[in-house]
NURO-62725 format. One line per 8 residues: for each residue x, y, z of C-alpha. Coordinates in Angstrom, 1 decimal, decimal comma. Layout:
BEGIN
X Y Z; ...
***
This chain:
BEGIN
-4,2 -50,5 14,9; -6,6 -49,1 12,6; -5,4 -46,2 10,0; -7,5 -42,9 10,9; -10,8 -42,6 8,4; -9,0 -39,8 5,5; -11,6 -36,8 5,2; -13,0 -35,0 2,5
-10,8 -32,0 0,9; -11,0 -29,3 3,4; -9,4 -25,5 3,7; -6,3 -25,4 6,2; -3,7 -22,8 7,3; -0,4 -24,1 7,0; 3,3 -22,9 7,8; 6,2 -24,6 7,2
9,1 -24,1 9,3; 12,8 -25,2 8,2; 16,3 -25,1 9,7; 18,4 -23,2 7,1; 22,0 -25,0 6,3; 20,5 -28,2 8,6; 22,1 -30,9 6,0; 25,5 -29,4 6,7
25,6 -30,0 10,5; 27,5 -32,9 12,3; 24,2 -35,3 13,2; 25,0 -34,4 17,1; 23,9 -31,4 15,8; 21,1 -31,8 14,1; 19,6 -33,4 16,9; 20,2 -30,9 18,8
19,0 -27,9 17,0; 15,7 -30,0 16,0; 15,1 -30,6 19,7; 15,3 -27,0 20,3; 13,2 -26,1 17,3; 10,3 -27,8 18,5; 10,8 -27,3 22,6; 10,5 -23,8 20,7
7,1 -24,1 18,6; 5,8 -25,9 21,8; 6,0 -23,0 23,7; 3,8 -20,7 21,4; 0,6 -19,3 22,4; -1,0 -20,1 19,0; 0,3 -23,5 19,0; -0,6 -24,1 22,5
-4,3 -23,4 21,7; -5,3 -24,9 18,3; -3,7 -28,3 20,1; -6,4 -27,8 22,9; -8,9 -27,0 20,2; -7,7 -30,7 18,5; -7,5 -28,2 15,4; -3,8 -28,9 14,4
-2,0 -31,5 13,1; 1,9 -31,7 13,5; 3,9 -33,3 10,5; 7,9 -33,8 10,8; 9,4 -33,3 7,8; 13,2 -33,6 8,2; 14,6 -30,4 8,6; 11,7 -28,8 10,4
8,0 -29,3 10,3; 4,9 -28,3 9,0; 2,2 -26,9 11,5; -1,4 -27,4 9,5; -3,8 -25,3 11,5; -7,3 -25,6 11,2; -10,5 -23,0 11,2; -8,1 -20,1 12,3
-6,6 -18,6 9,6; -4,3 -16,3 11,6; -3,3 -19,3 13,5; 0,2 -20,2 11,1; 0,6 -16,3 11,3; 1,1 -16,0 14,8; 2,9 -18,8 15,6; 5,4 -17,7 12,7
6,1 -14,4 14,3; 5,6 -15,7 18,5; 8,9 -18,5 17,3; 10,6 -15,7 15,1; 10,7 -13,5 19,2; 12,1 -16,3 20,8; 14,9 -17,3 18,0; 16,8 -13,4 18,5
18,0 -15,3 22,0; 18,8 -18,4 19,7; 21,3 -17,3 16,8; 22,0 -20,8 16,2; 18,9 -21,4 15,0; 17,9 -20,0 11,3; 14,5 -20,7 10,3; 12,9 -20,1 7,4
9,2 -20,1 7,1; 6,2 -20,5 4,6; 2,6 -19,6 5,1; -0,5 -20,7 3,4; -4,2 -20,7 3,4; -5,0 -24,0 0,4; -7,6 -27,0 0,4; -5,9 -30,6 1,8
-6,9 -33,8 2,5; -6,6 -35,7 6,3; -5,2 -38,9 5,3; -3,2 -41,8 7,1; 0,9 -42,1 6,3; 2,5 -45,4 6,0; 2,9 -45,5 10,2; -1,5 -44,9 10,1
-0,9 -42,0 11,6; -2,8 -38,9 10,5; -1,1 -36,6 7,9; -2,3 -34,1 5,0; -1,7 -33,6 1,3; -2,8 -31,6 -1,3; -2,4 -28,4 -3,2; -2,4 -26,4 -0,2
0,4 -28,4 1,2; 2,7 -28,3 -2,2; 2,0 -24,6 -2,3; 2,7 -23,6 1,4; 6,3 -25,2 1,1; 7,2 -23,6 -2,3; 6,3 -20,2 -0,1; 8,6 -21,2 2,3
11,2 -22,6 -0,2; 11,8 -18,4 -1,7; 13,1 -17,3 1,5; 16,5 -17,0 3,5; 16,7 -17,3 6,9; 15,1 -15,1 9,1; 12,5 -14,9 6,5; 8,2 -14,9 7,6
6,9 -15,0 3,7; 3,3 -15,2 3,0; 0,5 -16,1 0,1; -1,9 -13,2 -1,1; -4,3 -16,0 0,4; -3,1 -15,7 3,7; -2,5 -12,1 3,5; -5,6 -10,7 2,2
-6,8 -12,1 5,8; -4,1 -10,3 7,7; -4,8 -7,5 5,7; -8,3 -7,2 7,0; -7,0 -6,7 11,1; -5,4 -3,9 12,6; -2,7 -6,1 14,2; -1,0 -7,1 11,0
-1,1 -3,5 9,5; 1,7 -2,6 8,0; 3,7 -5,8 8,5; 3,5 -6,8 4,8; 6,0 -6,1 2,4; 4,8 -7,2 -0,9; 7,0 -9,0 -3,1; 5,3 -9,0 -6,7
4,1 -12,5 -8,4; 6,8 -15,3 -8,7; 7,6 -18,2 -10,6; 7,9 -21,6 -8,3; 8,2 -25,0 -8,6; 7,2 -26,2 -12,2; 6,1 -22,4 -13,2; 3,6 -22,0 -10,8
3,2 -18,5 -9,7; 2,3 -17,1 -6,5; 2,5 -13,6 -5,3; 4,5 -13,1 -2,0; 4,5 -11,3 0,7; 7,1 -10,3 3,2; 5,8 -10,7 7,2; 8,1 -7,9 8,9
6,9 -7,2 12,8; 8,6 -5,4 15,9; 12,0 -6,7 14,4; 10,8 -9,8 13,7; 11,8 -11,4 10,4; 13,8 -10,5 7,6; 13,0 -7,0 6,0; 15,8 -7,9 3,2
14,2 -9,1 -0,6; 15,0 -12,6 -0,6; 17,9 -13,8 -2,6; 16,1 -16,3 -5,0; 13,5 -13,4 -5,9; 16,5 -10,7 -6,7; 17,7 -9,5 -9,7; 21,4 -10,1 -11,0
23,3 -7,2 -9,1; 23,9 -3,4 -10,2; 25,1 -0,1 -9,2; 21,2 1,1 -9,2; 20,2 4,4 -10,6; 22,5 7,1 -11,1; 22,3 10,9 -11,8; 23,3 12,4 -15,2
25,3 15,5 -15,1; 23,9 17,1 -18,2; 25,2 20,5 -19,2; 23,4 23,5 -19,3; 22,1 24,3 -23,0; 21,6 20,2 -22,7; 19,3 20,6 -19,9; 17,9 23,7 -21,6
16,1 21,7 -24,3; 14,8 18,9 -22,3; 13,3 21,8 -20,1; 11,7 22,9 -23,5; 10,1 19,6 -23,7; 8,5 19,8 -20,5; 7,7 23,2 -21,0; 5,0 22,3 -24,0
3,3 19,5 -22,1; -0,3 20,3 -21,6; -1,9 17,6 -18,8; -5,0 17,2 -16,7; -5,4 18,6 -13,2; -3,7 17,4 -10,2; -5,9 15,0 -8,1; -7,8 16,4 -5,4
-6,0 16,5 -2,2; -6,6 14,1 0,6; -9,1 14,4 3,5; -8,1 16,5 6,5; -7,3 12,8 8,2; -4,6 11,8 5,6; -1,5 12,4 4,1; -0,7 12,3 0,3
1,7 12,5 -2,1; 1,0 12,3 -6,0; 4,1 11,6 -8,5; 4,6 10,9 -11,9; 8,2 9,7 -14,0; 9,2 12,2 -16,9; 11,3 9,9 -19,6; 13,5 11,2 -22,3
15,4 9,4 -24,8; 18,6 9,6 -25,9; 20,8 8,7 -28,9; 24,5 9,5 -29,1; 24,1 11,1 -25,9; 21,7 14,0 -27,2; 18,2 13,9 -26,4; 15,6 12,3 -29,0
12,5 13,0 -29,8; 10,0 15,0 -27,0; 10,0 13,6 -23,2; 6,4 11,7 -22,6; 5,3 11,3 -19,2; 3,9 7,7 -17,0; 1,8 7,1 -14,3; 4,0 4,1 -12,9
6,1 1,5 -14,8; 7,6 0,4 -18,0; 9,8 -1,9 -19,1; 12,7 1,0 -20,0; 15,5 1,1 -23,0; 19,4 1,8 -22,1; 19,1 5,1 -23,6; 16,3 6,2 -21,1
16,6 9,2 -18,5; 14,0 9,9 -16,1; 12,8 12,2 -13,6; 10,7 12,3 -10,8; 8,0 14,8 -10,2; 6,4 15,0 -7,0; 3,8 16,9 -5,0; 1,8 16,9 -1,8
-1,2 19,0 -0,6; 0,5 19,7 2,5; 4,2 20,3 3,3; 6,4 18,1 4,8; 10,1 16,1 4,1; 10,8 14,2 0,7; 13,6 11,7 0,3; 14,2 9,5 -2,6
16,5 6,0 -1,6; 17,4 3,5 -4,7; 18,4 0,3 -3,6; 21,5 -0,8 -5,0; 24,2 -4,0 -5,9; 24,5 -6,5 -2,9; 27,1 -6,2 0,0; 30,0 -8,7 0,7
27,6 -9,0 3,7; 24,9 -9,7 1,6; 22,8 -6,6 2,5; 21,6 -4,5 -0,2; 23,2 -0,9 -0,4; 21,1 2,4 -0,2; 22,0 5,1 -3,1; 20,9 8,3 -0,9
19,6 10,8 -4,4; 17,6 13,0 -2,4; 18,4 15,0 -0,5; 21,4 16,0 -2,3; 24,3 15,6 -0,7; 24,8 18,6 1,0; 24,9 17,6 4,9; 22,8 21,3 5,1
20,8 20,6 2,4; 16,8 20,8 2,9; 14,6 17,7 2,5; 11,2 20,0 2,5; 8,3 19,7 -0,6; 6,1 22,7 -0,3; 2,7 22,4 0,0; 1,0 22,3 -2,8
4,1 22,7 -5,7; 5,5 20,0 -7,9; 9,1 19,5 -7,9; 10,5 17,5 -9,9; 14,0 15,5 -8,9; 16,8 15,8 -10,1; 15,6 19,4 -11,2; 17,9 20,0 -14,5
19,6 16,5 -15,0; 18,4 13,4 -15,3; 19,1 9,9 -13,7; 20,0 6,8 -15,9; 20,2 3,4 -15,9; 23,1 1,2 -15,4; 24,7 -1,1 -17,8; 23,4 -4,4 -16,3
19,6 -4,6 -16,5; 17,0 -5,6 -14,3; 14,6 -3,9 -11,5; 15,7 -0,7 -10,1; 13,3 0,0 -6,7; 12,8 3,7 -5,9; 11,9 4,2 -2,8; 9,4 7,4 -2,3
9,7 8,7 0,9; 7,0 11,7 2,4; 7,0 12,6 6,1; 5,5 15,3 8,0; 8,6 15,6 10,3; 12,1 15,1 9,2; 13,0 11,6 9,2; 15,8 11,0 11,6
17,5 8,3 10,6; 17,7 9,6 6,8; 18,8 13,3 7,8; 21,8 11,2 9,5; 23,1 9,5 6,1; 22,1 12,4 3,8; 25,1 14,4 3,3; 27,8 11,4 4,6
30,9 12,5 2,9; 32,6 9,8 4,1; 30,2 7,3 2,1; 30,1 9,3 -1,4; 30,5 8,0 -4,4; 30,3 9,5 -7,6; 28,3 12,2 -6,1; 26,0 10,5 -4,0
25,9 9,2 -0,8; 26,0 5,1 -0,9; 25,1 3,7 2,3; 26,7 0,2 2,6; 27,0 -1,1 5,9; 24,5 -3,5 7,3; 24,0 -1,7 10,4; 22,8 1,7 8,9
21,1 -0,4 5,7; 19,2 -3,1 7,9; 17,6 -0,5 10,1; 16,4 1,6 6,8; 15,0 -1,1 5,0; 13,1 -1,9 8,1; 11,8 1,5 8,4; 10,6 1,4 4,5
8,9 -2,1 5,3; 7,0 -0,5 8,1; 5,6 2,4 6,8; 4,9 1,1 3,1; 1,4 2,2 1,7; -0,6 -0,9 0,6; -1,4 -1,0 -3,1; -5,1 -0,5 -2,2
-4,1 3,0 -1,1; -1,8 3,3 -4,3; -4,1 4,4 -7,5; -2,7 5,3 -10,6; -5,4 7,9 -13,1; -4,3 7,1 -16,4; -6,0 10,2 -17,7; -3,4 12,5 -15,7
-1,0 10,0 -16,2; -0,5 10,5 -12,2; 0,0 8,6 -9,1; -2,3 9,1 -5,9; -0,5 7,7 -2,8; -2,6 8,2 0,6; -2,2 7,3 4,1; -3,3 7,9 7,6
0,2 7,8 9,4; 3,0 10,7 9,7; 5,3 8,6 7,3; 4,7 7,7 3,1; 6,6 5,4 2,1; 5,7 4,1 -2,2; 8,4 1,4 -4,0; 8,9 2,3 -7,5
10,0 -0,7 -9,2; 11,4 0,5 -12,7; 12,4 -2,7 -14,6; 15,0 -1,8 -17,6; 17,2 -3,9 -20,0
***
């Protein structure tokens, strides 16, 4: 038999599928779940039609399979997320998967039958290799073109830039739909584990003079609110330093991030052209259960306290104190939260007496954290509706749905 004629380097969309924890199963096993794996990818709508189209090529690779899909680059996408549906009636099965749009090559394997290499290949597994299971993670390649269609808004989660295989970096995203997938960070792209953020109890004549500070800060205006069809909120972090426990120097204020000392306290000012409900969530140290807790800092926690942010006024969180850093460095993520209607689900957990600690509510179990998490990676405002004026030193976050959600990553050491 003659090997197939290799082709000239071509753009494909690729996702690579693989059975998490597959080299620990008895062989029987392994048979078996593979079987259902790909009786599984068979059955996909996506699948089904780029193998009519003869625009997909199907390569084995052990513990699962890569799916290179060719002219549709939504193709790997929605296969991804039509198998992810059909594996919550399979527990059994935990897949991880990879998505990628990169140049290949059609060439022959050692059997003549037809197979693909290149960059796009190398690069669409190393996507893949970040996750845990239940994990749909993407390229900025793959989802700049989801990006683009209102099917996939809202869906991505982005994970920052990342260091892979031999120091490449890619930046991730997280593919989160209709309870499909994995809203959780992925292990290999965490942090060691802290405590998160917490609030310093700082007496009064303490507060007093870091109130003074503020006081003598002279900055631009507010930027103008949004059109009547969105909703905004603007923010910016207050920092002061301390030595010996006592304030030092004047606080300064940022637009975003820094790369914060120990003796670092901030505070968050916030404000919105119209009213509506404010909650501030820092996730925390990893679960027994592997979930990520949530450290509840606003609302206080009061289970009558009120969540609202008048139109129009800056408040600024906590309003006297400041919150510090934990011993153990790393990225603290802050999550921002504005909604036009109180938020059910974080009304619920903010005054939980039976979860304080320390003075705030820390929400650990994976049935109240899961759902939250979820929530956050549904409503998240893409960074191209994220801008930052370095002249006010302010942060513009806009939106079109009933729900803001902005992660603050504050990295510290």
């Amino acid at each position: 038999m003659a090997a197939p004629e290799a082709s000239g380097l071509e753009m494909a969309h690729i996702l690579f599928v693989d059975l998490v924890g597959y080299s620990t199963l008895p062989m029987d096993l392994q048979r078996a779940y593979l079987n259902d794996l790909q009786e599984i990818v068979r059955g996909s709508a996506a699948f089904q039609a780029a193998e009519r189209a003869q625009e997909l090529l199907r390569l084995p690779t052990g513990d699962g399979m890569a799916l290179v899909f060719f002219r549709d680059p939504v193709a790997p996408a929605q296969c991804a997320t039509e198998v992810a549906a059909v594996l919550k009636d399979r527990p059994h099965l935990k897949l991880r998967m990879g998505v990628h749009t990169g140049p290949v090559y059609r060439v022959a394997d050692i059997n003549t039958n037809l197979n693909a290499a290149g960059g796009g290949m190398n690069l669409a597994q190393r996507v893949m290799d970040c996750g845990d299971a239940g994990h749909i993670l993407v390229s900025r390649s793959v989802a700049e073109v989801l990006g683009q269609l209102s099917q996939w808004t809202g869906r991505l989660q982005d994970l920052g830039e990342h260091a892979v295989k031999h120091g490449v970096k890619v930046h991730l995203y997280n593919l989160v739909s209709g309870g499909v997938g994995n809203c959780e960070w992925p292990q290999r792209l965490r942090p060691p584990a802290r405590s998160g953020l917490r609030r310093a109890l700082v007496a009064g004549a303490l507060a007093a003079v870091a109130l003074a500070g503020v006081g003598v800060w002279r900055w631009p205006r507010t930027p103008a609110p949004a059109p009547a069809s969105e909703h905004a909120l603007n923010y910016f972090v207050s920092v002061q330093k301390f030595r010996d426990g006592k304030p030092f120097q004047q606080p300064f204020r940022l637009a975003g991030e820094i790369n914060f000392e120990k003796d670092y306290r901030i505070a968050v000012h916030l404000s919105s052209p119209r009213a509506g409900h404010l909650y501030i969530l820092n996730e925390g140290t990893l679960t027994a259960a592997g979930v990520s807790s949530l450290n509840v800092l606003y609302p206080y926690p009061k289970p009558d306290s009120v969540s609202v942010l008048p139109a129009g006024r800056e408040v600024r969180i906590p309003e006297q104190d400041w919150f510090f850093f934990d011993e153990q460095g790393g990225t603290e993520k802050l999550y921002l939260v504005w909604a036009a209607r109180p938020v059910a689900e974080l009304e619920e957990v903010k005054g939980l007496q039976s979860a304080m600690q320390h003075g705030v509510v820390v929400l650990q179990e994976p049935a109240r954290v899961r759902p939250l998490l979820d929530l956050f990676a549904r409503h998240r405002v893409p960074a191209s509706q994220v801008q930052k004026d370095e002249e006010s030193r302010q942060t513009a976050i806009r939106g079109r749905g009933e729900m803001l959600v902005h992660l603050l990553r504050l990295e510290h050491h």
